[in-house]
C-alpha positions in Angstrom: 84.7 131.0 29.1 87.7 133.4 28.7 85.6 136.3 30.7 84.9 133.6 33.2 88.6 132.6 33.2 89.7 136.2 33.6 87.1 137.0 36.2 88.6 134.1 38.6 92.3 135.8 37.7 91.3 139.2 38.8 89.4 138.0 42.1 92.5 135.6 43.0 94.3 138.6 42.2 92.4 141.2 44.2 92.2 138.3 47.4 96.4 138.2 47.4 95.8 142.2 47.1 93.7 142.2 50.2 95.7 139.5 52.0 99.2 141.4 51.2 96.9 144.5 52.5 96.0 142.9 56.1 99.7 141.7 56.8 100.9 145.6 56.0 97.9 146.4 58.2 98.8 144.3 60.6 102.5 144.6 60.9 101.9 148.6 61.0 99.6 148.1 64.0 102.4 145.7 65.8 104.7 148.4 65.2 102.5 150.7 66.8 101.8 148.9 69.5 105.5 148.0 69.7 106.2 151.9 69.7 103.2 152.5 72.2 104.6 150.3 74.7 108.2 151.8 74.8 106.9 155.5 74.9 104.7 154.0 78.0 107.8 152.9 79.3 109.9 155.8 78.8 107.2 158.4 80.6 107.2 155.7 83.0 110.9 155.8 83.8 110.2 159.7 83.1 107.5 160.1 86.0 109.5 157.5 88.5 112.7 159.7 87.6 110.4 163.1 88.9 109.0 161.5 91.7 112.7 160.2 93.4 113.9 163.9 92.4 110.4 165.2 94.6 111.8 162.8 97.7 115.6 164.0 97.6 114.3 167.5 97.3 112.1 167.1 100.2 114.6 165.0 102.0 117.6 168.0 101.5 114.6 170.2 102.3 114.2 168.6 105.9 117.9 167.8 106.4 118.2 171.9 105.7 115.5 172.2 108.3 117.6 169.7 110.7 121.0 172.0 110.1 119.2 175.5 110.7 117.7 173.8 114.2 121.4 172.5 115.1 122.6 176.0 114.3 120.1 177.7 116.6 121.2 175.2 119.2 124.8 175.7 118.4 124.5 179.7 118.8 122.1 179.6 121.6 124.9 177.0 123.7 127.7 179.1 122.8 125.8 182.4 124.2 124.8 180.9 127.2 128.8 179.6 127.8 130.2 183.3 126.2 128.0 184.6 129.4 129.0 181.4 131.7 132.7 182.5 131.0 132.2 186.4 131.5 130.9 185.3 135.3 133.5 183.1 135.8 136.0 185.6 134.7 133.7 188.2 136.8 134.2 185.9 139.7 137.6 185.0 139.6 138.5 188.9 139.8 136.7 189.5 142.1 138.0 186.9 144.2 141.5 188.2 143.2 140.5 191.5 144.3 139.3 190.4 147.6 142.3 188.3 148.0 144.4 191.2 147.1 142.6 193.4 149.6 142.9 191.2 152.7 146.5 190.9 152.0 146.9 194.7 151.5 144.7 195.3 155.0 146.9 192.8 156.4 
């Protein structure tokens, strides 16, 4: 009777054991999980954090492009009214000269 006695002890004792064993288990695993979920989250945030740094890049890129076109436009206007004003200035002497000469014939 006493080895039967201490047999039921020791597998009561060994079921807590395995019970106490399966909560660690399974509070380790939550935990896990837990830790899984915010490390998904964070190379989330990580990858959506690259990708609106990719579109501002490309958008600066393509602004950049925009500024260099207006420039060339800029340069190319103020050539053509550089050269616009030299023939006006052309023009207006020589008109002045002409003036000048009919008066000095006259």
């Amino acid at each position: 009777r006493d080895d039967l006695a201490a047999g039921k002890v020791e597998i009561s004792r060994l079921k807590l054991a395995l019970d106490a064993e399966k909560s660690s288990h399974a509070a380790a695993v939550s935990a896990a999980t837990a830790t899984a979920a915010v490390a998904a989250r964070t190379a989330s945030g990580f990858v959506a954090d690259a990708m609106k740094r990719e579109e501002l890049i490309a958008k600066y890129f393509a602004e950049m492009e925009t500024l260099r076109i207006w420039q060339g436009t800029a340069e190319s206007t103020m050539a053509t009214l550089t050269n616009d004003l030299k023939k006006h200035k052309v023009a207006a002497l020589l008109t002045k000269a002409v003036g000048e000469s009919k008066e000095g014939a006259g």
